[in-house]
GUSERO-183113 format. One record per residue (C-alpha): residue in three letters; x, y, z. Coordinates in steps of 0.001 Angstrom, whole numbers, padded with zeros to 6 digits, always signed. Example, Ala and Ser with C-alpha at 12.3 -4.5 7.8 and 13.67 -1.06 7.14 Angstrom:
// GUSERO-183113
Ala+012300-004500+007800Ser+013670-001060+007140
//
This chain:
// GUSERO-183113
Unk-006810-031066+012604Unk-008715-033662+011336Unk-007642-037043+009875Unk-009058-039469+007532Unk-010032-042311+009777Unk-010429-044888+006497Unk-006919-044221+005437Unk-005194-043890+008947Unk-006868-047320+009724Unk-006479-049023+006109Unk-002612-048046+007007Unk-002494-049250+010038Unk-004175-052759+008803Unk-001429-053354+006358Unk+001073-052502+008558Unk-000143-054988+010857Unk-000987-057608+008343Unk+002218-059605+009290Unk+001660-059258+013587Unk+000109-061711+015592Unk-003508-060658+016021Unk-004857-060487+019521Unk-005594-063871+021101Unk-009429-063545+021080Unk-009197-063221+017657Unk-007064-066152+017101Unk-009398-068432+018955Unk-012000-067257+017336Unk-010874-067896+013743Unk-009394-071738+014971Unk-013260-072098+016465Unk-015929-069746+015998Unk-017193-070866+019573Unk-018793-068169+021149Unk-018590-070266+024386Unk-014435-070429+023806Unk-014183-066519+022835Unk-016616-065168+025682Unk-013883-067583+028549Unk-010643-066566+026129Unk-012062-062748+026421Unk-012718-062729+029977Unk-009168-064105+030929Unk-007255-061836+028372Unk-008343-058885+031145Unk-004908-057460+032385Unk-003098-060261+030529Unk-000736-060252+028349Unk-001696-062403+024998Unk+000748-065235+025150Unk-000211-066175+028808Unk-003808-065811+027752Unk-003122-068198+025034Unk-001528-070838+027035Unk-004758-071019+029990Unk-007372-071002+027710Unk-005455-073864+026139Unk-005532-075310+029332Unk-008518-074807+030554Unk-010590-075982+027604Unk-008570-079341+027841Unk-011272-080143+031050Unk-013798-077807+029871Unk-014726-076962+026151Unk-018134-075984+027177Unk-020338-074642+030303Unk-021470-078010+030905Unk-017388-079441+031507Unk-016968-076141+033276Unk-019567-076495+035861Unk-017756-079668+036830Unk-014634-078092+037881Unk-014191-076391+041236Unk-013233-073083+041448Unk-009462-074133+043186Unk-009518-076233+039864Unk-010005-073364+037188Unk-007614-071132+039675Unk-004889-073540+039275Unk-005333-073871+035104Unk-005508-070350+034432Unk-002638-068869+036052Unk-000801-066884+035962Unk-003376-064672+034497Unk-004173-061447+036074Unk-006557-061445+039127Unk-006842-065037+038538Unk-008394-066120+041728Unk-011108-063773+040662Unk-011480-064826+037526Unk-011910-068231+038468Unk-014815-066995+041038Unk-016877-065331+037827Unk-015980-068618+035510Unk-017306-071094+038200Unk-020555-068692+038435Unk-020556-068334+034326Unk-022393-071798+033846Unk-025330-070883+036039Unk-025547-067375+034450Unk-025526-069037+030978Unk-028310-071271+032045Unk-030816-067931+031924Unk-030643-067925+028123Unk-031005-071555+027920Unk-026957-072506+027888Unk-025887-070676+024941Unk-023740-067236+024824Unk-026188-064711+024355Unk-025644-062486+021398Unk-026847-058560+022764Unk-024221-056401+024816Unk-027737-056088+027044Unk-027645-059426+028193Unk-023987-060107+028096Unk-023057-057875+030921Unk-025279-059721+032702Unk-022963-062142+033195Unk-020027-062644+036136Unk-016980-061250+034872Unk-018488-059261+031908Unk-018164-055663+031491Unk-018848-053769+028256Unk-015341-054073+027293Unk-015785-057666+027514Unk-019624-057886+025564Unk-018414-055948+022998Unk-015559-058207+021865Unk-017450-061116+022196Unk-020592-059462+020231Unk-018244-058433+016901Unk-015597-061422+017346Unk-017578-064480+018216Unk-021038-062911+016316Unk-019737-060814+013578Unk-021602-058106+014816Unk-021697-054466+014818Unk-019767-053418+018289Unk-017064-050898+019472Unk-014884-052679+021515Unk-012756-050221+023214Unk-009693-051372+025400Unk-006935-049309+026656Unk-005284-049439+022996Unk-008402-048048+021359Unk-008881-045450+023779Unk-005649-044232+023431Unk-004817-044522+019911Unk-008378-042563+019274Unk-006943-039548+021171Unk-003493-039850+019996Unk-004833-039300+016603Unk-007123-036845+018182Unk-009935-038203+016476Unk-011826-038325+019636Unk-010637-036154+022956Unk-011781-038353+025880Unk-010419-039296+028887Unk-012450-043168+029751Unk-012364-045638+027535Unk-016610-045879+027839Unk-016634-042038+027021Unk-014394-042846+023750Unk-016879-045815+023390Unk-019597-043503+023227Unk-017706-041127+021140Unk-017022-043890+018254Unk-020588-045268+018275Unk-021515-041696+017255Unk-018325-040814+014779Unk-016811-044043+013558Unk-018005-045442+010403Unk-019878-048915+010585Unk-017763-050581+008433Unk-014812-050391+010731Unk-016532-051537+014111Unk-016015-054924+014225Unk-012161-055049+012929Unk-011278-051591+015034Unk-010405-053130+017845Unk-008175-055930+016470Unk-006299-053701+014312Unk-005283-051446+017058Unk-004647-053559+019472Unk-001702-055224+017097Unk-000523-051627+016584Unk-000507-050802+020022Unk+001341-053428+020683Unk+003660-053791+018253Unk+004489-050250+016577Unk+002077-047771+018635Unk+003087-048959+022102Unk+002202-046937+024861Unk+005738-046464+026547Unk+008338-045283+023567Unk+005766-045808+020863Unk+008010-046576+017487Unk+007105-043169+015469Unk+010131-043387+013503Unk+008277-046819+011555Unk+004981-045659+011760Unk+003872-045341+008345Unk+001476-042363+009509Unk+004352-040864+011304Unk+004027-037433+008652Unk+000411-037246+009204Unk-000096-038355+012783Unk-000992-035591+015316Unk+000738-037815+017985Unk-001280-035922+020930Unk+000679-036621+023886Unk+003171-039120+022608Unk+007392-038892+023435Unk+008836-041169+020586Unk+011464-043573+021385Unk+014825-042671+020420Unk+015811-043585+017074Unk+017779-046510+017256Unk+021499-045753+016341Unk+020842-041924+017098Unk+023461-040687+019632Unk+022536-038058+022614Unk+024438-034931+022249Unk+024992-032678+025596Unk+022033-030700+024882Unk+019726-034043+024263Unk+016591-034435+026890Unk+016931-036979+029254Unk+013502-039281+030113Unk+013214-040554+033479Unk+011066-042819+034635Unk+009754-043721+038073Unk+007766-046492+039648Unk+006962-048691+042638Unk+006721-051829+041639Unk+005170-053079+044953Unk+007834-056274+044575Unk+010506-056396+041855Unk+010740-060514+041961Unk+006760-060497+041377Unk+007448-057664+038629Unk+009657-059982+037244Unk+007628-062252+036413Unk+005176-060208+034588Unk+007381-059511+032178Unk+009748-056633+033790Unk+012606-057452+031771Unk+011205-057381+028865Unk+009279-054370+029398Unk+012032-051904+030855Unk+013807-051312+027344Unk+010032-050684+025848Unk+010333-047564+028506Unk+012839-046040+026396Unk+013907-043977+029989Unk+017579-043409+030041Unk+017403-044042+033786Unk+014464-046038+036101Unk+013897-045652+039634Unk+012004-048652+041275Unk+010352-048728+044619Unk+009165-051186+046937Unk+011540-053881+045484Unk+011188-056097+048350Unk+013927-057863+047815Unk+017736-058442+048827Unk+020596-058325+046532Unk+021088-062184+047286Unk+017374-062502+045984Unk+017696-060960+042382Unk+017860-063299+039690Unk+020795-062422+036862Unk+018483-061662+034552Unk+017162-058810+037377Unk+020924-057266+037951Unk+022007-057060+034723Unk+019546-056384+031715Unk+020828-055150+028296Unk+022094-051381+028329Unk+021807-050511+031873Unk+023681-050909+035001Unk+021612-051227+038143Unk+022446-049946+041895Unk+020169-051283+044848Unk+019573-050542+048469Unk+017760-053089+050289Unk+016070-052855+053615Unk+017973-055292+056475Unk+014503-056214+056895Unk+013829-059278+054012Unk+010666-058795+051735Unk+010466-055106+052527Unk+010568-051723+051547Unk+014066-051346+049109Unk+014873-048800+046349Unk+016995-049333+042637Unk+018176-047460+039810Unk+018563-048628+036106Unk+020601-046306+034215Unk+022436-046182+030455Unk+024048-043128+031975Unk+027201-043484+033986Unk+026649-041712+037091Unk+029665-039784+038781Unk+028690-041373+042504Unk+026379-043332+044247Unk+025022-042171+047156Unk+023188-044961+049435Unk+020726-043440+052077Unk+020511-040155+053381Unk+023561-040575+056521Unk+020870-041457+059341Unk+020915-045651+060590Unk+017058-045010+061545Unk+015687-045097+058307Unk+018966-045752+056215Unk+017857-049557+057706Unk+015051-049380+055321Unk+016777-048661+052575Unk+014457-045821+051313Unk+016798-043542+049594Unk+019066-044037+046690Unk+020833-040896+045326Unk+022841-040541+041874Unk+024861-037797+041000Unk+025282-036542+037185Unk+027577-033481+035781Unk+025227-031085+036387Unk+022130-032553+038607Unk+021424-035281+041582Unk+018421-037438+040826Unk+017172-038835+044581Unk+015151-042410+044459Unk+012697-042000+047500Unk+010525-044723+049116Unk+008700-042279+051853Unk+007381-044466+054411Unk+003402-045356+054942Unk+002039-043821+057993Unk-000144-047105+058405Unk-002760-048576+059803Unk-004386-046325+062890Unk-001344-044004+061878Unk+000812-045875+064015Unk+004311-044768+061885Unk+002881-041231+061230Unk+005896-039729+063884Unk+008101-041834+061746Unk+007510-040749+058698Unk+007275-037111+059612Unk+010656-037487+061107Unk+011842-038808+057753Unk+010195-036338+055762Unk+012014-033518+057494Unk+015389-035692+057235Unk+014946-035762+053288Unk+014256-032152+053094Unk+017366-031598+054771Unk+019332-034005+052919Unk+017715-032472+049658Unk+018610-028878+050497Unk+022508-030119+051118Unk+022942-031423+047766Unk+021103-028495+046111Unk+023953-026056+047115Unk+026401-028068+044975Unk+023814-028965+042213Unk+020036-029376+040486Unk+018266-031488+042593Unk+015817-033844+040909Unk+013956-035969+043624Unk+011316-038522+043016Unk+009557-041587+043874Unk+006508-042809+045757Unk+005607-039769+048132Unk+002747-041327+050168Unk+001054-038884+050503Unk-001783-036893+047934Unk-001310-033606+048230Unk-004539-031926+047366Unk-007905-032694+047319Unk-007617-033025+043686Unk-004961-035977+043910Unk-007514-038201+045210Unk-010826-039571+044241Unk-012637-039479+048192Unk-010540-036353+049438Unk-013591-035962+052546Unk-013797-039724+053662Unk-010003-039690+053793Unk-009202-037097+055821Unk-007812-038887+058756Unk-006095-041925+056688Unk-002572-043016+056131Unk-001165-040377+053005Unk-004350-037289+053084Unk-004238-036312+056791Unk-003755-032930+058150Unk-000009-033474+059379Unk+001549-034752+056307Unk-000441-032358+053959Unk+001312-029366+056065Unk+004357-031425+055072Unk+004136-031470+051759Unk+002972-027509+051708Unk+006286-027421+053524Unk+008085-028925+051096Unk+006527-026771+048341Unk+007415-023318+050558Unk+011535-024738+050518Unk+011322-024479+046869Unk+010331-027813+045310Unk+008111-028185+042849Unk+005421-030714+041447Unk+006356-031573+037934Unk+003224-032976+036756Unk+001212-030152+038330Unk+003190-027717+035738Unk+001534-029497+032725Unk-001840-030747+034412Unk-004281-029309+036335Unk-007184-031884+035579Unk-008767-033760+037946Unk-008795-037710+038197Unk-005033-038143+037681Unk-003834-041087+039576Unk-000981-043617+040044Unk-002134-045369+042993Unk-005223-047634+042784Unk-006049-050522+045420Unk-006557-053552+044585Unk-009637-054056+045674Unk-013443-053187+044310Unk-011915-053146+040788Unk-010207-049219+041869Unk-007876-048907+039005Unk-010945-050274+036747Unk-013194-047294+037980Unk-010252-044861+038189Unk-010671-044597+042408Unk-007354-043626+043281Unk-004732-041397+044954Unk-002014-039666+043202Unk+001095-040229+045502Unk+004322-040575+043170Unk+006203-037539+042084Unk+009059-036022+039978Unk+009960-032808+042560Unk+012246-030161+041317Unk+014047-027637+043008Unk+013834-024431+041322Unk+017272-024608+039629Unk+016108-027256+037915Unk+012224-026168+036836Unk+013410-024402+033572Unk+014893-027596+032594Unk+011452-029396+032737Unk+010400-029920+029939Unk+007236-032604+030206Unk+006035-034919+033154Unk+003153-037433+032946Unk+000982-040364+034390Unk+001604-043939+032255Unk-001586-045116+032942Unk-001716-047846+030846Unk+001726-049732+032620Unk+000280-052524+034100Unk+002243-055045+036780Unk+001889-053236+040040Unk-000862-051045+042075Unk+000891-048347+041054Unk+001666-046791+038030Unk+004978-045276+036383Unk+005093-041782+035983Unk+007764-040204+033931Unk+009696-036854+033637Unk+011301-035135+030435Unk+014402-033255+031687Unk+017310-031379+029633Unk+019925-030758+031823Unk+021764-028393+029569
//
């Protein structure tokens, strides 16, 4: 199929012509400062646009150029810029930006070439800064652009520099500079990359929609035979989740029920806002242990029970397990345990493991067993980026492989595996060495199935682009019939 790029993105433009525009943009419209849109660009990394907005506000109050900049420590510029994302880092590159300005005499040089030059620039970054601040020819692709490009299957790619590339030698000239403003207000606002809004999308009859689940219409009701979309996700801290925007970004899932992990948090230690958002009730089980381990449920469907741990006090204390039961399934919440440092809990986990197989294979006699969650462990080579240097560390060694091929053997099967067999599918990234940036990761959160429930499958997939934790969601499409 192939589309017509100037009417799909002429569309889009006047569908968009009322939504705010990116930040950069804004700021670059209010100044035409290439100084102002190169800082603005380099914070809006990871960010979300309003808290962008509000530290580059900040920060050019002390320091409208590189000269005011230089002045400012880097605890200084740390302190006025958050909460952005990676902050402290940012404010490392911006305290180095002056000097690397000073090569091309103190001005923002115009070339992608030299731009990338500079701390805290990648081609993302030059490109922007290049069309928006210089009015020049450049492809900016973010995570919008990339995967907009593929939903409309105008380019099949799987990195945004590869659907970079891909543009430079497809997309007309004339839409270079605006592409990347125009679809970043559509991703955001109509083409959203969790429940994208298909049923306003006024290229919703001739969009290919590669890949894409639409929300539910609003006002639609489920019938019996409706799929169900679950979503899972360890959110490495559900009061630090919060306050990127957690709230507000659990009805964009459009997931009849989320599982969190890693909440890290007592019940005494949720805000309101936490236990009781719009449409779904929430069940929690906390570790006696504060700041720690912890699993929860959001769900707009009314579960028969509630089952809290798996019946053992040696790892029921770390609240790892949180089970509800529907008519005709049980969807487990599981937070396996890390084998840590020098594998020092490896004959703990392994212990658990073969408790939650056991506790699995009980509630599979009554019903479909749905189990997910953050595994901790990467099955096969392919789940990981490093498979050989990782051989003895915590989640790839020999011992809890054999588990998981165990696990496998009693009937259980790997959702997303069904679907995809590519390579370089992950959900786990550290944060360190920008891993999630270069895609060097581990894939270690599942949707399992026993095999009662496999014919009911009927998608799983990475959300890739869910930002907030060092993780990743990933999501199952289930009709339970």
């Amino acid at each position: 199929m192939t589309i017509d790029i100037d009417f799909f993105l002429n569309t889009v433009a006047s569908a968009i012509a009322d939504k705010q525009v990116p930040v950069v943009d804004l700021i670059a419209v209010q100044t035409r400062d290439p100084f102002k849109v190169l800082v603005a660009t380099i914070l809006s990394a990871r960010t979300k646009d309003e808290t962008t907005a509000q530290a580059s506000t900040r920060l050019f109050r002390h320091a409208p150029d590189a000269a005011s900049l230089a002045l400012l420590s880097e605890e200084k510029i740390a302190a006025l810029i958050y909460p952005v994302g990676f902050y402290k880092t940012k404010a490392k590159h911006l305290t180095r930006l002056p000097e690397g300005l000073n090569r091309f005499g103190g001005r923002v040089p115009e070339t992608i070439e030299e731009l990338i030059t500079l701390p805290g620039v990648g081609r993302k970054t030059a490109n922007l800064v290049v069309s928006v601040a210089f009015q020049k020819p450049a492809i900016c692709v973010d995570t919008h652009v990339h995967r907009i490009m593929n939903i409309w299957r105008y380019v099949e790619t799987d990195t945004p520099l590869k659907t970079e590339m891909a543009l430079r030698a497809k997309l007309p000239a004339k839409h270079w500079i605006g592409v990347n403003s125009i679809l970043v207000a559509f991703g955001q606002s109509i083409c959203r990359p969790v429940a994208p809004h298909c049923d306003i999308c006024p290229l919703e009859k001739k969009c290919p929609q590669q890949g894409v689940r639409p929300r539910k219409r609003p006002g639609v009701q489920m019938d019996n035979n409706s799929t169900l979309k679950f979503v899972s996700w360890n959110v490495n801290g559900i009061r630090a989740v919060e306050k990127k925007g957690f709230i507000n970004m659990l009805p964009d899932f459009d997931a009849d029920v989320v599982c969190l992990q890693e909440t890290k948090a007592q019940p005494d230690q949720l805000s309101e806002e936490l236990r009781n958002i719009p449409g779904y009730t929430s069940y929690w089980h906390s570790a006696e242990r504060k700041g720690y381990s912890g699993v929860a449920f959001y769900t707009r469907i009314e579960p028969v029970t509630v089952h809290y741990g798996i019946g053992d006090p040696e790892f029921d204390c770390e609240g790892r397990v949180l089970t509800l039961e529907f008519a005709s399934y049980y969807l487990i919440n599981i937070y396996f345990p890390n084998s840590g440092e020098k594998l020092v809990r490896l004959d703990y986990k392994l212990r658990f493991n073969e408790k939650m197989i056991q506790f699995a294979q009980e509630l599979e006699k009554k019903k479909a067993v749905i189990l997910c969650g953050d595994f901790n462990v990467a099955h096969k080579e392919i789940d990981l980026k490093n498979p050989k240097n990782n051989v003895k560390n915590a989640g790839f060694t020999p011992e809890e492989r054999a588990w998981m091929d165990s696990f496998v053997a009693a009937g259980y099967v790997d959702t997303f595996r069904i679907f995809n067999q590519e390579p370089e599918q992950y959900t786990w990234w550290s944060y360190r060495f920008s891993a999630r940036a270069k895609n060097i990761g581990w894939r270690i959160d599942y949707f399992c199935v026993n095999e009662a429930a496999r014919k009911r499958v009927k998608s799983a997939a990475i959300l890739h682009d869910i930002l907030g934790s060092d993780h990743c969601p990933v999501e199952l499409v289930y009709q339970p019939g």
